[in-house]
N, C-alpha and C positions, 0 to 999 in steps of 0.2 A: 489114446484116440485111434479111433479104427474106421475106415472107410473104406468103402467101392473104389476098384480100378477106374481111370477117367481116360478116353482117349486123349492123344498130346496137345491136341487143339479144338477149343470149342467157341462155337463166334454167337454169340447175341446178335439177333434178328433185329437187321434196321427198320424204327419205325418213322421213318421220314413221310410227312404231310400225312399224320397220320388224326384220325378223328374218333378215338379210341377214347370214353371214358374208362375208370376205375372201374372193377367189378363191382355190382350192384349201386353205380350212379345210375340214376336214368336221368336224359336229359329232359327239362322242364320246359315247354314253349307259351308262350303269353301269346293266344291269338287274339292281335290289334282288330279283328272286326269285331270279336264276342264281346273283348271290352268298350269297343267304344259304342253298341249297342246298347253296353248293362248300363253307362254313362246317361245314354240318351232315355233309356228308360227310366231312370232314377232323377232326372227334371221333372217328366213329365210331358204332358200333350201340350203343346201350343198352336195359336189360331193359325188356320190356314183357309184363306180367301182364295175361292176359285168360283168357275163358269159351271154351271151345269144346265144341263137338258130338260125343260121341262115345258109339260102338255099345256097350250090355252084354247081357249075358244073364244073365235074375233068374228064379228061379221065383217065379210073377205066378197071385194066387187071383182070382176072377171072381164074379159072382152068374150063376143060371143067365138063359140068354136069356128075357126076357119077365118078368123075376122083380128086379128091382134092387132091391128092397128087402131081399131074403133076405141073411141075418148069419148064417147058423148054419154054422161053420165043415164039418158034414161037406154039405151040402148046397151047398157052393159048390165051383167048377168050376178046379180047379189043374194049372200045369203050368208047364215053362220058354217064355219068350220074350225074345226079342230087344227092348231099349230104347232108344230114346236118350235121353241127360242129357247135361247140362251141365259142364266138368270143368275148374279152370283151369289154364293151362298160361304158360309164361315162357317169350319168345321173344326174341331180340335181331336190333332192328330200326335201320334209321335212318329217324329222325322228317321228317316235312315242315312245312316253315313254312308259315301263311296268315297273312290278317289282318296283312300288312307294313306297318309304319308307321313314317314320321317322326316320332324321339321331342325333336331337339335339332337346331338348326341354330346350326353356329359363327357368332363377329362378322366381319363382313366385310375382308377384309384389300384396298387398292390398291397396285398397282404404280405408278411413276413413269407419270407424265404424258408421252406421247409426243404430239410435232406431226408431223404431217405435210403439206408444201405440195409444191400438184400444179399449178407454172406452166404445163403444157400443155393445160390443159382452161381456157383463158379465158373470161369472161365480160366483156364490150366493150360500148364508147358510143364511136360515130364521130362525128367531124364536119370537114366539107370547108369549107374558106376557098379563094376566089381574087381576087389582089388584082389591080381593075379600075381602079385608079391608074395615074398615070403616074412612079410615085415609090415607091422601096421603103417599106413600114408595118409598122407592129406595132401589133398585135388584140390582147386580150384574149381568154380563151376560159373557160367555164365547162362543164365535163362531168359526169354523173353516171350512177352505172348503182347498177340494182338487182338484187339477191342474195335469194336464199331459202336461208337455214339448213335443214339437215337434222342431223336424230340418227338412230342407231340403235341395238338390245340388241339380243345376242346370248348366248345359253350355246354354249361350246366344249365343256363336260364336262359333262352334265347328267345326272339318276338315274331312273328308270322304274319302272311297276308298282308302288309303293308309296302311301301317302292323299298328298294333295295337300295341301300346304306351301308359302308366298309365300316371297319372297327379294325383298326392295329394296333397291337397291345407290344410292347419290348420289356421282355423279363428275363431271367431266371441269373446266374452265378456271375459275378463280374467278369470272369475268365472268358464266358460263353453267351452274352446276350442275344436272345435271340428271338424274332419279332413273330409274332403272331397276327398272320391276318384274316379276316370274318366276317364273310359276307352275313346284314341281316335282314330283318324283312322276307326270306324266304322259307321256305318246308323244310330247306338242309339246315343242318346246325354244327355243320366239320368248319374245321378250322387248316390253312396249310402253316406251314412254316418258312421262314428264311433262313435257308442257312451259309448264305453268300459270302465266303470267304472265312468258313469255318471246316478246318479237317477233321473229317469226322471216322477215320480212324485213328485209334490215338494207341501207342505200343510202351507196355510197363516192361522196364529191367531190371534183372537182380543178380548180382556178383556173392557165392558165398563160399565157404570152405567147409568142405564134407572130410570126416576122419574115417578111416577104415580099418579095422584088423586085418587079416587075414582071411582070407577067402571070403570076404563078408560082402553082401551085395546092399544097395542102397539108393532108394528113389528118390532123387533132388526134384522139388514141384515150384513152381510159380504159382501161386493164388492171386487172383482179382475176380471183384464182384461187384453189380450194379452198381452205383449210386445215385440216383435219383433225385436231381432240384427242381422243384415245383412252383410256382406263384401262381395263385389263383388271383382274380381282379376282378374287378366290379365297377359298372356305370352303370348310365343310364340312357333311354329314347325317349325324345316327347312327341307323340302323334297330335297330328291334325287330319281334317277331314273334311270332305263338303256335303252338304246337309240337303236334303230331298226339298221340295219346296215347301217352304210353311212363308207365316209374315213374318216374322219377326229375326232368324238364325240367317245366316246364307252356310256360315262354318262352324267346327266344331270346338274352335278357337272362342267365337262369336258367346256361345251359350257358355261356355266354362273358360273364363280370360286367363284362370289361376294355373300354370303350363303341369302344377304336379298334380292337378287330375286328370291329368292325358300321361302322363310318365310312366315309361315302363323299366323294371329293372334288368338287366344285361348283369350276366359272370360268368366265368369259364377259368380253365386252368392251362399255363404254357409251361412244359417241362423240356427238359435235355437229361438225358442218361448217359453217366459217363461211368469208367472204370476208376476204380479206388486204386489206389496204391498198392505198387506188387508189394506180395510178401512170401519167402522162400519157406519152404516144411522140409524136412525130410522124413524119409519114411525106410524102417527098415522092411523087408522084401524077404519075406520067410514062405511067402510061396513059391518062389521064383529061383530057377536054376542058377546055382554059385558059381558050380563045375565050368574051370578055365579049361580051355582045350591044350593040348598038348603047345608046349612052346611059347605061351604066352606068359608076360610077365608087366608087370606096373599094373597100372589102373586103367582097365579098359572101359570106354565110355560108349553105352549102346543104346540106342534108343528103346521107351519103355514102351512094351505092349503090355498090358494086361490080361491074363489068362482068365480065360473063364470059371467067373465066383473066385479069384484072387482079391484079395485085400490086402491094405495098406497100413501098417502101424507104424504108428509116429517113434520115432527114435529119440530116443532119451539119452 
């Protein structure tokens, strides 16, 4: 096994309250007015009684100009004219929804608990021994490295243009529960997290025994790498809405009673990334200078730089 030099410490980027789908998710939104549109379309037209304007011709008596008090029918001023009134008429229309809202949001359903471990993205604690004995030894080594947890929410399905609706989700590894909250009903579709009384640095340790010949030098490593608990979830929104004026609807409840043809589906995913379990490598160091300097003697223990284009092979 042969690899790249790694500096002695490398930290994974917190993603706290972070709204970050998977590469190539996109996130999907149900806009609550297109559907409850396609809804109102798909009834149809229903009657709507109303007022309108229209032209008659009355014969219409007057008092004379300058005289409005005058009642005495032959002294007043007759003749036909043109009027407009008011006259109701039924029309069959289809209604528009406003005022959409979130009336009912289902219990939250979890999918199995997926891990995900990602050994190519390490995070390392080096350390260099060269033994300046005249006699093969064995050291002792303690290494440790430290890790930042990260979580994130996310909605994959989320709903728009309706009032705004919380959704808390609590998932992922019993060790780590950690609640997802989501706002819905609006344009955004991020998610924050809680992580209230969760330390989200967490530091892996390893204790091993390194052997040396002679002049032999040798890179003690700590390995840890992502791992990734995810639960995706699923509910649901049932909208309502109030209906433009017709006869027969006032709501959108009214024309469709059945609440799962106004329901919308809701999912997203709540993860935590944690660090896996140290594990120690050694590595012999056949690029790296053995030469003890004068006067030294045991096993000298120094910190590992990596030289430029040096590599690392595993000691057998």
């Amino acid at each position: 096994m042969v690899r790249r030099g790694v500096p002695s410490f490398f930290f994974l980027a917190i993603l706290l309250n972070s709204s970050m789908l998977a590469p190539g998710v996109v996130a999907q939104t149900n806009d609550a007015a297109v559907q409850v549109q396609n809804l109102l379309n798909t009834y149809g037209p229903v009657p709507y009684t109303h007022l309108v304007s229209a032209s008659v011709r009355r014969y219409v008596c007057t008092p004379p100009a300058g005289k409005p008090h005058v009642t005495d029918p032959d002294r007043m001023i007759c003749g036909f004219t043109t009027v407009s009134v008011n006259t109701p008429r039924t029309d069959q229309v289809i209604p528009t929804g406003s005022n959409i809202r979130i009336v009912s949001v289902s219990t939250v359903q979890l999918d199995p608990l997926v891990t995900t471990e990602l050994p190519d993205q390490l995070t390392v604690s080096s350390q260099e021994l060269i033994n300046c004995s005249s006699a093969p030894s064995q050291q002792s080594i303690n290494l440790q490295v430290s890790f930042q947890k990260s979580t994130s929410a996310s909605l994959s399905n989320s709903v728009t243009h309706t009032n705004t609706e919380s959704l808390s989700v609590s998932a992922g590894p019993s060790w780590g529960k950690i609640t997802g909250s989501f706002s819905l009903g609006t344009s955004d579709t991020s998610g924050t997290v809680d992580t209230s009384g969760m330390q989200m640095t967490t530091t892996r340790q390893s204790t091993a025994t390194v052997t040396l010949t002679k002049n032999e030098a040798v890179v003690a490593e700590i390995e840890v790498w992502p791992v990734t608990y995810s639960q995706t979830f699923h509910s649901t929104v049932t909208v309502d809405a109030d209906l433009s004026a017709n006869d027969k609807f006032a709501h959108l409840s009214d024309m469709f009673p059945d609440p799962t043809r106004r329901t919308i589906p809701i999912s997203g995913t709540v993860s935590i990334t944690n660090a896996s379990d140290g594990k120690t490598v050694e590595f012999d160091a056949p690029d790296e200078s053995t030469t003890c300097t004068s006067g030294q003697s045991g096993v000298q223990t120094v910190p590992y730089t990596p030289a430029t284009n040096s590599r690392l092979v595993l000691k057998h």
